[in-house]
C-alpha positions in Angstrom: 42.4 121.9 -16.4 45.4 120.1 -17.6 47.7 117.4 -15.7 50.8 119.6 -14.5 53.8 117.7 -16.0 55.9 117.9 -13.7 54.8 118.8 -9.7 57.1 121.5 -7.9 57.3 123.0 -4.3 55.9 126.4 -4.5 55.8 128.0 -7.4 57.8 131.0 -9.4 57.1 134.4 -8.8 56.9 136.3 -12.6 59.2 139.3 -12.6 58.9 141.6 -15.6 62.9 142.0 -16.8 61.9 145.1 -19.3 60.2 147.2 -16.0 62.2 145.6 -13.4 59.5 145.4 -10.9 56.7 142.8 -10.3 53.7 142.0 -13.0 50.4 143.6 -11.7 48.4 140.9 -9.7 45.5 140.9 -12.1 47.9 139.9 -14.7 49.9 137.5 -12.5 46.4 135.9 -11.3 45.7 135.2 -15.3 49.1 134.1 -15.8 48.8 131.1 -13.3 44.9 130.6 -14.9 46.3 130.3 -18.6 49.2 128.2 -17.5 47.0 125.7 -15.6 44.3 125.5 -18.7 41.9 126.6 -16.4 38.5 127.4 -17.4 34.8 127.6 -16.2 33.5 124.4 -15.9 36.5 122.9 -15.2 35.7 119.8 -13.0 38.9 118.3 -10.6 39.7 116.0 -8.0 41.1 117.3 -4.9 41.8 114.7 -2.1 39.4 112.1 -4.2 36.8 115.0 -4.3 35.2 116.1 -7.3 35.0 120.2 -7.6 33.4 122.1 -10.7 34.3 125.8 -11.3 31.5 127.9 -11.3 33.5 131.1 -11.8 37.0 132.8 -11.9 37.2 135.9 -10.4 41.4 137.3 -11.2 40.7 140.6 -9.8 40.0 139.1 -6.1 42.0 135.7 -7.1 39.4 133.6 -5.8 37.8 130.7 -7.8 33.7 129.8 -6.5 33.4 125.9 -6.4 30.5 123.4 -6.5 30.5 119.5 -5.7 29.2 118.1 -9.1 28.1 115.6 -7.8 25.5 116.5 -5.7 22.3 117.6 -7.5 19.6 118.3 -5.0 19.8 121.7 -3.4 18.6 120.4 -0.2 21.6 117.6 -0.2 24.0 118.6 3.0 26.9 118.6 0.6 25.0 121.4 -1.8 26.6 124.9 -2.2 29.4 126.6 -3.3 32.9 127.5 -1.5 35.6 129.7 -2.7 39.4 129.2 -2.9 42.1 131.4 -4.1 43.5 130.8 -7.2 47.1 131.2 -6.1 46.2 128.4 -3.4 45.0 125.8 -6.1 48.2 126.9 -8.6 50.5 125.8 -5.6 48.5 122.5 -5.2 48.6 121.7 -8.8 52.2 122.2 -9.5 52.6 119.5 -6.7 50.2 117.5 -8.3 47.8 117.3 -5.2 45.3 117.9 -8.4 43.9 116.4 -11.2 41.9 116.9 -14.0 38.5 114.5 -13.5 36.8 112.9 -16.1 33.0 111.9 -16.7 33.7 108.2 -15.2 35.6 110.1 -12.1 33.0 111.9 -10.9 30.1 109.4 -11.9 
């Protein structure tokens, strides 16, 4: 995920000027996925919390999470959670995210 350049409130709703109605959702969802650089993998911090994407899912605009840095399954903070991918564009625009790095998350 890359650093937003430069945070916002809220975000832009897309608007397709050759239809003159509103993008499908599916496409909409992967609009605010390419623009963000996100990807599978991905780890960021979130309130100085480290969270790794385990998947995208665009059709139900939900992301599943994972702390990375918890490796036993038995550990209290193991598991996954979901989010919607709406939810964490809005957050990045106002720069309430970050990309992590290795040395972040160590």
């Amino acid at each position: 995920m890359e650093k937003v350049k430069s945070p916002e409130e809220g975000f832009t709703h897309w608007y397709d000027e050759d239809i003159h109605s509103a993008i499908n959702p599916i496409n909409y969802t992967q609009a605010l996925i390419d623009e963000m650089g996100l990807k599978s993998g991905d780890v960021y911090l979130a309130n100085g919390k480290a969270h790794q994407i385990e998947s995208i899912d665009i059709a139900v605009d939900r992301l599943v999470l994972a702390d990375p840095t918890v490796n036993h399954p038995q550990d209290a903070r193991s598991g996954q959670w979901s989010v919607p991918i709406t939810g964490l564009y809005q957050d990045w625009r106002q720069g309430k995210i970050d990309p992590a790095t290795m040395d972040a998350v160590a």
